[in-house]
Every structure is written in C-alpha cells, then in structure tokens.
C-alpha positions as CSV (number, residue, x, y, z in Angstrom):
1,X,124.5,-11.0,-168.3
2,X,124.7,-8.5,-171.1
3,X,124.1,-10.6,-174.4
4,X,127.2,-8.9,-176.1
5,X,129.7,-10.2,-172.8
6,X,127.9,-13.4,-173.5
7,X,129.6,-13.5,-176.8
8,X,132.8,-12.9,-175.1
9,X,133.3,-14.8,-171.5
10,X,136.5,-14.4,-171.2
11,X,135.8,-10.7,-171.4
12,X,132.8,-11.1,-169.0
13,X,135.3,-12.3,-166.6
14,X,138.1,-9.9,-166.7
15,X,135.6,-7.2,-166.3
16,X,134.3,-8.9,-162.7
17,X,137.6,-9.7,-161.6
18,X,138.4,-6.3,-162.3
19,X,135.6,-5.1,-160.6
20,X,135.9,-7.0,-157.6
21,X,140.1,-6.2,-157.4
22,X,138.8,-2.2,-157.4
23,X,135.8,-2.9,-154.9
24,X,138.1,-4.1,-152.5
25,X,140.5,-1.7,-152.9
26,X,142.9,-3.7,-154.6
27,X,144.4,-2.5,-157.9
28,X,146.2,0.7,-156.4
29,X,149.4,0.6,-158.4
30,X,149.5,3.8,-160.4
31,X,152.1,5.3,-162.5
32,X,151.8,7.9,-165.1
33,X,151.8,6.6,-168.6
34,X,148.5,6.9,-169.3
35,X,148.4,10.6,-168.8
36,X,151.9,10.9,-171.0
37,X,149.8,9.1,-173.8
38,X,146.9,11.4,-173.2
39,X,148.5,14.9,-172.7
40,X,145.9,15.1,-170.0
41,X,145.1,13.3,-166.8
42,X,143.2,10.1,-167.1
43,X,139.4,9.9,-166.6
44,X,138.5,7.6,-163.0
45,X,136.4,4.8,-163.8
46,X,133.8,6.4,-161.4
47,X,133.8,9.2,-164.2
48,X,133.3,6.9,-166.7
49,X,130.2,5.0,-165.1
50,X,128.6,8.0,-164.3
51,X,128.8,9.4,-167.5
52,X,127.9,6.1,-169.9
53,X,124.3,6.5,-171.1
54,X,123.8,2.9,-170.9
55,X,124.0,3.4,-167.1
56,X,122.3,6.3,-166.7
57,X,119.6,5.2,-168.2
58,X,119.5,2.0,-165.9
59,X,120.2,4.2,-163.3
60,X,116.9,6.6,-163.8
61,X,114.3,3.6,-164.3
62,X,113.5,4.3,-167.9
C-alpha cells in the first residue's frame, strides 16, 4: 500500500470500496450537480487514471 494511504486507513478503505462498487458496476446513480458546479461536464474516472502521471509512469515500467 501506498505509504501516504497508510497514513490514512480509513481513506485506504473508501478508495477500495469504491473501487470495487464501480468494478462491478455498482455506483450508477448520476445526477447533474457536478457539472452545474463545474460549468462543464465532469471528467470519468477512467479519464482521470489515464491521465495521472503517477500511473502512467507505473504503467510504462519506468
């Protein structure tokens, strides 16, 4: 585990429920708030993952 989530379990573990709530398809419920705070449509966290350098970088092997 990631030594900063290690700080924080409770953290650690909303981020794998989360994870595994999505990964099963769970989590659907939409509405549109977050785009009325924005002014734009929200990023998808598919966007977000494949754009974080962190991951990339996992991602490539260096």
């Amino acid at each position: 585990m990631d030594t900063a989530l290690a700080s924080v379990p409770h953290t650690a573990e909303h981020l794998k429920t989360l994870t595994r709530l999505m990964g099963g398809g769970g989590y659907r419920g939409t509405t549109d708030q977050l785009e009325t705070l924005l002014f734009r449509p929200p990023k998808t966290a598919r966007w977000a993952l494949g754009n974080h350098p962190r991951i990339q970088k996992l991602a490539s092997g260096s």
